[in-house]
N, CA, C and O of each residue as an XYZ file, in Angstrom:
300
protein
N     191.190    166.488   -236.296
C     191.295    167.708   -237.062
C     190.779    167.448   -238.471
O     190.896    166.421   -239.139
N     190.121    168.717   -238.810
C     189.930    168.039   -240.505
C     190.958    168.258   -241.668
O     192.036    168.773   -241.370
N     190.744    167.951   -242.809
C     191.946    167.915   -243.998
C     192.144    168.717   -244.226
O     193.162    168.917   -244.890
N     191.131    169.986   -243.756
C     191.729    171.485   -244.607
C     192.306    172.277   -243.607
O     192.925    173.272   -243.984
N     192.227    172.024   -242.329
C     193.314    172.320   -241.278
C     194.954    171.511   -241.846
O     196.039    172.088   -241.931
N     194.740    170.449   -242.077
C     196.095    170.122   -241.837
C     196.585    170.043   -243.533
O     197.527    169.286   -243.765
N     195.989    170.780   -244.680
C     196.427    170.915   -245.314
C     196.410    170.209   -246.410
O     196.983    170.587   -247.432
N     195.736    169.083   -246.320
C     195.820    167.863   -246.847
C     194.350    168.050   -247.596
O     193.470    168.556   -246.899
N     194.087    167.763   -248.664
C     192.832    167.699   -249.873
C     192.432    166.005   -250.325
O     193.036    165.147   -250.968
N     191.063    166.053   -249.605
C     190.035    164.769   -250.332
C     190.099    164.529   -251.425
O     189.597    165.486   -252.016
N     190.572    163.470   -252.422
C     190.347    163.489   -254.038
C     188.961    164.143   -254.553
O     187.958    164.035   -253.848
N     188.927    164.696   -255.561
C     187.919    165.388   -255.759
C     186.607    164.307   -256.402
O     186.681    163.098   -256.622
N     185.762    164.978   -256.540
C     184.396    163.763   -257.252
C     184.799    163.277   -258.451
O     184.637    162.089   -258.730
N     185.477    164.313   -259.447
C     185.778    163.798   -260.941
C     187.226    162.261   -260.758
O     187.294    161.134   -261.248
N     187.953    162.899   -259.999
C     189.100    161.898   -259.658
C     187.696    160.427   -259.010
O     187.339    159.589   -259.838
N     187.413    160.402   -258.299
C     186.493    159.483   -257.433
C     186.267    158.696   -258.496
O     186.672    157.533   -258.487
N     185.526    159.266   -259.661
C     184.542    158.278   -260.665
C     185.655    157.658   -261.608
O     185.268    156.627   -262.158
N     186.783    157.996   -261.883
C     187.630    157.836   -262.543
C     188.489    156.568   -262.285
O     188.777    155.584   -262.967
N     188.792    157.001   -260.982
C     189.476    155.586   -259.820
C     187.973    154.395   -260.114
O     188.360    153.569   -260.941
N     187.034    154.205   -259.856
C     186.019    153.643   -259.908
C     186.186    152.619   -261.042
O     186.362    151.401   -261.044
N     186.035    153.790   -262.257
C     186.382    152.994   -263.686
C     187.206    152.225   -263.682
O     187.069    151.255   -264.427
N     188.191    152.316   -262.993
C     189.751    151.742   -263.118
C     189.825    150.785   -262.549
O     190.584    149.871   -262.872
N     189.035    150.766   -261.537
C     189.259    149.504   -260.220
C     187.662    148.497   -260.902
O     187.438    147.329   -260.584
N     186.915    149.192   -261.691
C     185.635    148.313   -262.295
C     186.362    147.691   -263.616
O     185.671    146.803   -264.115
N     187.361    147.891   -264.180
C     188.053    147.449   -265.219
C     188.864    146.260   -265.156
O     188.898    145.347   -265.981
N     189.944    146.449   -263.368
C     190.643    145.469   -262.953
C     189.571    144.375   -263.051
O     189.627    143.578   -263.987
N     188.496    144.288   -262.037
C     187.896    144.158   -261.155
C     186.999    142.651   -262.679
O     186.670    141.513   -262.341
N     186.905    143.008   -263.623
C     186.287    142.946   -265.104
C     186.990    141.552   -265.514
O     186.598    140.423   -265.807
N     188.445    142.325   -265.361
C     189.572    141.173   -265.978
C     189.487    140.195   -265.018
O     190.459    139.441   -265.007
N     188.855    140.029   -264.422
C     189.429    138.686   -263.151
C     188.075    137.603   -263.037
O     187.882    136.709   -262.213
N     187.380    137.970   -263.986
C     186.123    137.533   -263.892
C     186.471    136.696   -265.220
O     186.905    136.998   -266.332
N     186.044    135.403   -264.537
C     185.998    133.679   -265.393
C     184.849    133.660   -266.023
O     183.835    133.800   -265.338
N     184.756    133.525   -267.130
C     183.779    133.536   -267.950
C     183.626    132.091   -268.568
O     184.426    131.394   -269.192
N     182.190    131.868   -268.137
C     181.719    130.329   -268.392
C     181.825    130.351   -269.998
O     181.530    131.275   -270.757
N     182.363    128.988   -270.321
C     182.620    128.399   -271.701
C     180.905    128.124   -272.393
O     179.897    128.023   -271.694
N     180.934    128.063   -273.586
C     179.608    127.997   -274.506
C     178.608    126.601   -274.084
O     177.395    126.534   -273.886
N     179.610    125.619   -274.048
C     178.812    124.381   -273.296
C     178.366    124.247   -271.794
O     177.501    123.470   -271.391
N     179.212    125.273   -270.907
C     178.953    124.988   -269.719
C     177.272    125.841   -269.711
O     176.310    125.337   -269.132
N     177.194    127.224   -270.488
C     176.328    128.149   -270.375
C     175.074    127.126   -270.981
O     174.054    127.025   -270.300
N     175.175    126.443   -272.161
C     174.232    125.270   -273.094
C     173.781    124.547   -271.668
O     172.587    124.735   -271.439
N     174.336    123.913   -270.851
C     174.338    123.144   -270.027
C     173.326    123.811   -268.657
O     172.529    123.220   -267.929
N     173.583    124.704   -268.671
C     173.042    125.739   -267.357
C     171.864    126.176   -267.673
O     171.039    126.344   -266.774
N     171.493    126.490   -269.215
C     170.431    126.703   -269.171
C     169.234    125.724   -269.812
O     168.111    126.147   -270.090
N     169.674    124.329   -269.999
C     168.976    123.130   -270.246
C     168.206    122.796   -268.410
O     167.070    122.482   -268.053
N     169.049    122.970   -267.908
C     169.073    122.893   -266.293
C     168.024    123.620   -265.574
O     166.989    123.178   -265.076
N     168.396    124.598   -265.604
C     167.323    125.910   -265.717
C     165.819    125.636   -266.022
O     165.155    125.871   -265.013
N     165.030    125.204   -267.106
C     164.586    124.661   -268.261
C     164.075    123.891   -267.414
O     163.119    124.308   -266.761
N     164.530    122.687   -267.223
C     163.680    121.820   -266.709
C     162.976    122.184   -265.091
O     161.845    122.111   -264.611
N     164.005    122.503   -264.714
C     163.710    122.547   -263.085
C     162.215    123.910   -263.097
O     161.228    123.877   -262.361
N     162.434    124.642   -263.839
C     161.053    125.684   -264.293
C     159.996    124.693   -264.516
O     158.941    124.897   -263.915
N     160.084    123.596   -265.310
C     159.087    122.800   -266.006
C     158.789    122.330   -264.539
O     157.788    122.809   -264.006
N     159.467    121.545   -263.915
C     159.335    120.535   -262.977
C     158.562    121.019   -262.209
O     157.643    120.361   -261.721
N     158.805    122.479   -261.896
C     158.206    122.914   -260.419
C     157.021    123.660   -260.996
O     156.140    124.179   -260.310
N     157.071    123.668   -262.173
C     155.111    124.467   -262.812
C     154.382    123.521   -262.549
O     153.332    123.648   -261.919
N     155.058    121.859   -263.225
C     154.267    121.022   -262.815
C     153.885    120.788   -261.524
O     152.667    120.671   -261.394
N     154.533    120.683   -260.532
C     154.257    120.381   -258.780
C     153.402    121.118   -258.331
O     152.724    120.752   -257.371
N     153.203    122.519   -259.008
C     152.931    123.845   -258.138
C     151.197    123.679   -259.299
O     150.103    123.494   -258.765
N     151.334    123.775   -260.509
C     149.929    122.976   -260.899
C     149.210    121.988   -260.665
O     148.071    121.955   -261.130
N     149.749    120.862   -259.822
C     149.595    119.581   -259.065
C     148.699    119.911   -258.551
O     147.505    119.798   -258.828
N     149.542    120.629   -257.241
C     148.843    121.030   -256.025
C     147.820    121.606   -256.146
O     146.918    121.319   -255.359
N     147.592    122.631   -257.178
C     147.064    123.522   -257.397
C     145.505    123.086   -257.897
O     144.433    123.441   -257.408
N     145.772    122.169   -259.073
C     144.426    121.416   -259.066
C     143.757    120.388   -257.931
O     142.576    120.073   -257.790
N     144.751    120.044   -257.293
C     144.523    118.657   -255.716
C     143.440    119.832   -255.059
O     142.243    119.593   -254.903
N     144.065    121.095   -254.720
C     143.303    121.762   -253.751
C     142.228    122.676   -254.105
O     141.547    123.251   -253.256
N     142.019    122.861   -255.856
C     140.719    123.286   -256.254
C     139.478    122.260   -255.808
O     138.425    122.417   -255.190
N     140.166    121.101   -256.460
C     139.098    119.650   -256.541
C     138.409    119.461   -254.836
O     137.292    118.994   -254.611
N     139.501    120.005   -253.654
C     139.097    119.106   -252.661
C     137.952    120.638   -251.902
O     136.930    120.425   -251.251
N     138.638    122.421   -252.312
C     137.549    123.264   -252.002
C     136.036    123.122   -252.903
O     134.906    123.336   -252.463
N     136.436    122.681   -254.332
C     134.523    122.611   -254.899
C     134.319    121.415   -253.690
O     133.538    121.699   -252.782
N     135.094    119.906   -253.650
C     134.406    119.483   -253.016
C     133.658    119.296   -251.775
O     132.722    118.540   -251.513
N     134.476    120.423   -250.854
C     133.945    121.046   -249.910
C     132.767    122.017   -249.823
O     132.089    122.106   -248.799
N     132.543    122.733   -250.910
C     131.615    123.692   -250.953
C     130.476    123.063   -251.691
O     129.531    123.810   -251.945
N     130.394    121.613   -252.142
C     129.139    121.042   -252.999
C     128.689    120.298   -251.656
O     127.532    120.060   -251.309
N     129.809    120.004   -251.017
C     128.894    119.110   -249.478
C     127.876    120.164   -248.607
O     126.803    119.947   -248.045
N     128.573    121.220   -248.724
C     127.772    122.227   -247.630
C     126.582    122.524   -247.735
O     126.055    123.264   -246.905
């Protein structure tokens, strides 16, 4: 049966967004927030591993220019 047969009313949209806020507020407080050194730390981390893998990925990148010219100067 539906709610307006049996009398009974859906919270409305304004109530909906309201509850939302409320439960995005709880929801806010429970959230651990990394300390200033751990964040210093995370993004030194970050940082390198970017560096590391530009380098690998430029590696390759020149290995397999060098070996197509040298394929296309043999032909």
């Amino acid at each position: 049966m539906s709610n307006e047969k049996e009398g009974k009313k859906s919270p409305g949209f304004i109530s909906k967004i309201g509850r939302f806020f409320k439960d995005l507020q709880g929801e806010t407080k429970k959230v651990v927030w990394p300390s200033k050194k751990q964040v210093i730390n995370n993004t030194w981390v970050v940082i390198v591993t970017v560096c590391v893998a530009g380098l690998v990925i430029g590696g390759v990148d020149i290995i397999l220019s060098n070996l197509v010219n040298l394929l296309f100067r043999g032909a």
